[in-house]
N, C-alpha and C positions, 0 to 999 in steps of 0.2 A: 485874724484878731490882732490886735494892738499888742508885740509883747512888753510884757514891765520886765523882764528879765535876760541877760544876755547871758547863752545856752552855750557848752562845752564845744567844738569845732571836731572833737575828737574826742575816743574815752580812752582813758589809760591802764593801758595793761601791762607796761612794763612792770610798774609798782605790786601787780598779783599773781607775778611767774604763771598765765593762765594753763600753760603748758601742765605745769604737775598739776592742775585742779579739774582738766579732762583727760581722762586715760579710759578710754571704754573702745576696744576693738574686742571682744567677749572669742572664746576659742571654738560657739560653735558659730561665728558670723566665718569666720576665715575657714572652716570644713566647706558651710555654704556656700562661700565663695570655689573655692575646688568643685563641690559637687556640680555645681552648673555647669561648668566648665568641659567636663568629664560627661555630662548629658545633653551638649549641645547637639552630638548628630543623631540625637532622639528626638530633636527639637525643632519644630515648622515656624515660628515664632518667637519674639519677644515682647513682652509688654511690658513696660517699667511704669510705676507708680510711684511720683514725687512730689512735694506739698508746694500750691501754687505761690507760696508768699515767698520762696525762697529758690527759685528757677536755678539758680546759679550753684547757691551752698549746699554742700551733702554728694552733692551731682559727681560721678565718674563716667565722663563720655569715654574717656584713654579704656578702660576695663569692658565699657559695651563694641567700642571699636572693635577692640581684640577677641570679645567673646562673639563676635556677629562676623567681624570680616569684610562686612559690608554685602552679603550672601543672604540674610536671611531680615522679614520683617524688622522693623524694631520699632515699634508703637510705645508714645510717649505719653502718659495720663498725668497729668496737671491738675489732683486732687482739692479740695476744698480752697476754690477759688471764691468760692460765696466771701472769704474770710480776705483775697485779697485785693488790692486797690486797683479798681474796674480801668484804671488809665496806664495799666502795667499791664494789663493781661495780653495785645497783641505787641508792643515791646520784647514781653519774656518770650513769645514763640519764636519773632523776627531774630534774638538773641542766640537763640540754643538751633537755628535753624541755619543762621549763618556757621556756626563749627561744625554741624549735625545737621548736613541738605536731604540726605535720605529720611530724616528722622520724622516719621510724623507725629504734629503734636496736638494732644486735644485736652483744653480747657473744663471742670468740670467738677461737682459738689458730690461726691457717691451716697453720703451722708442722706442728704433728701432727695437722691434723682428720680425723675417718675418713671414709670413701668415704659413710658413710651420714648423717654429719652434714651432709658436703657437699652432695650429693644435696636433704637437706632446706632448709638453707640455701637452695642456688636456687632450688627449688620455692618458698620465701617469696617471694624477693624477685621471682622472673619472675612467679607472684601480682599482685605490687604495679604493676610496669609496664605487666601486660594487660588488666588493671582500670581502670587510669587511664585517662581521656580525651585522645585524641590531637589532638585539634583537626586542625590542615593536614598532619599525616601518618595519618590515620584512611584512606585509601586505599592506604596502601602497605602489602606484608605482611609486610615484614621488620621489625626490631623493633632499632637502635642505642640500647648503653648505653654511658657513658664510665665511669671509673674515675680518680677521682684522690683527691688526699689530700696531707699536708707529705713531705717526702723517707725515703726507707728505711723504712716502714710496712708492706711489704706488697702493695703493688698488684698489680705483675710477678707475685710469688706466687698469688695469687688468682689470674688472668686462665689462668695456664700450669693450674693443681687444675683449674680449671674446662674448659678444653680438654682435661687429658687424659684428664676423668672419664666426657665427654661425645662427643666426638669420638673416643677413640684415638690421638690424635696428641701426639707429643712436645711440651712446654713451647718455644714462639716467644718469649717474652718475656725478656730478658735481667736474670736476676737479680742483685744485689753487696752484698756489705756495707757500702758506703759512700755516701751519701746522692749525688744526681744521675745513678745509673746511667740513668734514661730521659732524655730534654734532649729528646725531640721528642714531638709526639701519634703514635702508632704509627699501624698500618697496622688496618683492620679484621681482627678473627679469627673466625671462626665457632665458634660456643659449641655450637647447636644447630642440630639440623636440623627439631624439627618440635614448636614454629613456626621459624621461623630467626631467629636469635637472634645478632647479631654487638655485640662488643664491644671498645673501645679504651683502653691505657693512657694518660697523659698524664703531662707530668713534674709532679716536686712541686712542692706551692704553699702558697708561707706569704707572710704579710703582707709589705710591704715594710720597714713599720717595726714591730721588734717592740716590744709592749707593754712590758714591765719585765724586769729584770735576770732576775728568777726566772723566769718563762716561759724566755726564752735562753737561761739556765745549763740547763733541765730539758731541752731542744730536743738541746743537747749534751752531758747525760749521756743518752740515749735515742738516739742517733746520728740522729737528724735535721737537726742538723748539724755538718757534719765540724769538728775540732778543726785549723785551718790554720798555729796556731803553737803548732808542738809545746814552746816552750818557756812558755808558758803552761796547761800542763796542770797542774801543783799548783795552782791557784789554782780550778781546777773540779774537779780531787780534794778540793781542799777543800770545794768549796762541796756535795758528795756526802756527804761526812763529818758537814758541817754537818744535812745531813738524815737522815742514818741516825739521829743520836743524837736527832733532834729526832720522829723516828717509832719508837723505842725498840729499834735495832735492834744496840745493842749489843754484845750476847752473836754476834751472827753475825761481825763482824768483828773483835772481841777474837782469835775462832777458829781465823777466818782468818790474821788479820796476826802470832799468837803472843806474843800479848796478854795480861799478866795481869791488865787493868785499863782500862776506857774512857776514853776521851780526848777534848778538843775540841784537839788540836795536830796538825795533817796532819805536820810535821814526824815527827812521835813514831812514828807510822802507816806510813810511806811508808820510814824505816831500818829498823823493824822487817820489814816485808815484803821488802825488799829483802834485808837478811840471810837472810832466810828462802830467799826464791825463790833465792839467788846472784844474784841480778841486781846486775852493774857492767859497766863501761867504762873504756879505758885513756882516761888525763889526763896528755897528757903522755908521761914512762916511767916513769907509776904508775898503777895501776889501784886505780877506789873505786867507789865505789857509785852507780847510776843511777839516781838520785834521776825526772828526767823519763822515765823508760822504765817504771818503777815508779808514777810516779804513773796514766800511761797504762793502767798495766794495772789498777790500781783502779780506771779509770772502766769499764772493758772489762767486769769481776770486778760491779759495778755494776748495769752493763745487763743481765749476762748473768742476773743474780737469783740468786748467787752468797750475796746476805748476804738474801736471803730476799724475798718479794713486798711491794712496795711499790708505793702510788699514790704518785707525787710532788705529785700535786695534788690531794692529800686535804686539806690545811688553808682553799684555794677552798673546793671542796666542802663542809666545816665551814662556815664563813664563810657559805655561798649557805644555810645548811640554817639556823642562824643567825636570820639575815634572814627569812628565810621564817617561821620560828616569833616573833618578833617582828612580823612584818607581820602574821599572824594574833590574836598577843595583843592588839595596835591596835585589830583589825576588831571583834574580841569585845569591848574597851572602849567605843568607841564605840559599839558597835548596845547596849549596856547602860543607855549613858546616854541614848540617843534615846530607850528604852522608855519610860524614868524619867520623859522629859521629857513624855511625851503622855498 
């Protein structure tokens, strides 16, 4: 579409110390992290679950390196991909496969998968962990995989498909929409009976310090992590805004917010929606418009892929692809001029 507006290049974060305004590493994610650790030669498998709009952010390969060794599975699930942009999805594999050659990774909605994708899904991945070499568990016959990943991804979900698909049995795992519903390594479940096939959630795990503002902001528009001061929600409504327009996604939220023209002014966005939805609160003994209730539901409106599928970490990806064809135009110079030279 034609724009009538010229859009931010960059957001600014110096201006909202973003630092003090995320602080969420919880004290039972870092037990979690121990406990896996400490249960790994119990362990035939890995399987991490991470949300596919953001391949890059959240992501600790350096902690799976070290908690695998490169010894054991490590199976990659790339959760509600329905939500991200279909011309990202072998990019983000190609990406996380170049740092992570062992790593296998599969694409995939847990949300609506059907009975038969499901079915083949496991059939991959119990493949990959019976195949592999068991070293000091090659005498036992039972078969322990874990399940983890950054917070609200999926895991629970998976773990309940796969019990009830296989077993018959009601979902054990306690689902929420809000990032830390697990805080302990569960209880073993039995997936299957033959081989016997038992499996554990763990809680989420994200770095301690996260890398850069953008990874953070993307962590909480993706609800991975929860938003603990509601009245800093426009300022990640904006920083959402900042990205729609910066991935062309204009026309969706013009639509939405009753728009007749794109904008980089959260302000502009957030009254109109607001008018729209009715959304206000009394002030006093006057009632006006809920500017933070409104902006919460843009980030909601957001995740939910509301203004259409979006990677948010499609510009990495750019960037790493980039690199990559530069590293190789290098390679081709040089082995040119060596030929020349001999």
């Amino acid at each position: 579409m034609k724009q009538l507006t010229t859009f931010r290049n960059q957001f600014d974060f110096q201006s909202i110390r973003w630092k003090d305004m995320i602080r969420w590493f919880p004290g039972h994610m870092h037990k979690g992290m121990k406990d896996l650790e400490q249960s790994l030669s119990r362990v035939d498998g890995i399987i991490e679950v991470h949300d596919a709009r953001i391949p890059h952010s959240g992501r600790n390969p350096e902690f799976y390196k070290r908690l695998i060794a490169g010894h054991k599975p490590h199976i990659l699930i790339l959760n509600k991909s329905d939500l991200a942009d279909q011309n990202y999805l072998n990019k983000s594999i190609e990406c996380i496969q170049t740092e992570q050659p062992n790593v296998q990774v599969i694409h995939t909605s847990l949300a609506t998968i059907e009975i038969k994708q499901m079915t083949n899904l496991f059939g991959r991945l119990l493949h990959q962990i019976i195949e592999s070499p068991r070293y000091t568990r090659s005498s036992t016959l039972e078969y322990n995989i874990v399940v983890c990943g950054i917070p609200n991804v999926g895991k629970s979900t998976f773990i309940n498909k796969l019990r009830n698909l296989f077993i018959n049995k009601p979902g054990s795992e306690q689902v929420g929409a809000s990032p830390g519903v697990t805080r302990t390594m569960s209880e073993k479940v039995k997936i299957s009976n033959r081989p016997k096939v038992y499996i554990r959630d763990s809680p989420g795990i994200l770095e301690p310090r996260l890398k850069s503002p953008d990874e953070s902001f993307r962590l909480l528009l993706t609800n991975a992590i929860p938003i603990q001061q509601r009245e800093l929600s426009d300022i990640i409504a904006d920083y959402g805004l900042f990205l729609l327009n910066k991935y062309d996604k204009q026309r969706e939220y013009m639509k939405y917010c009753g728009l007749d023209r794109p904008t980089d002014d959260i302000l502009t966005v957030l009254l109109s929606l607001a008018k729209l939805k009715h959304c206000t609160q009394i002030y006093g003994d006057k009632r006006g418009y809920d500017l933070t209730g409104t902006a919460l539901h843009f980030i909601n409106e957001i995740n939910k892929g509301t203004f259409g599928r979006i990677t948010f970490d499609q510009d990495i990806l750019d960037g790493r692809e980039i690199e990559k064809l530069n590293d190789t135009n290098l390679f081709k110079t040089n082995a040119g001029r060596m030929r020349k030279s001999i």
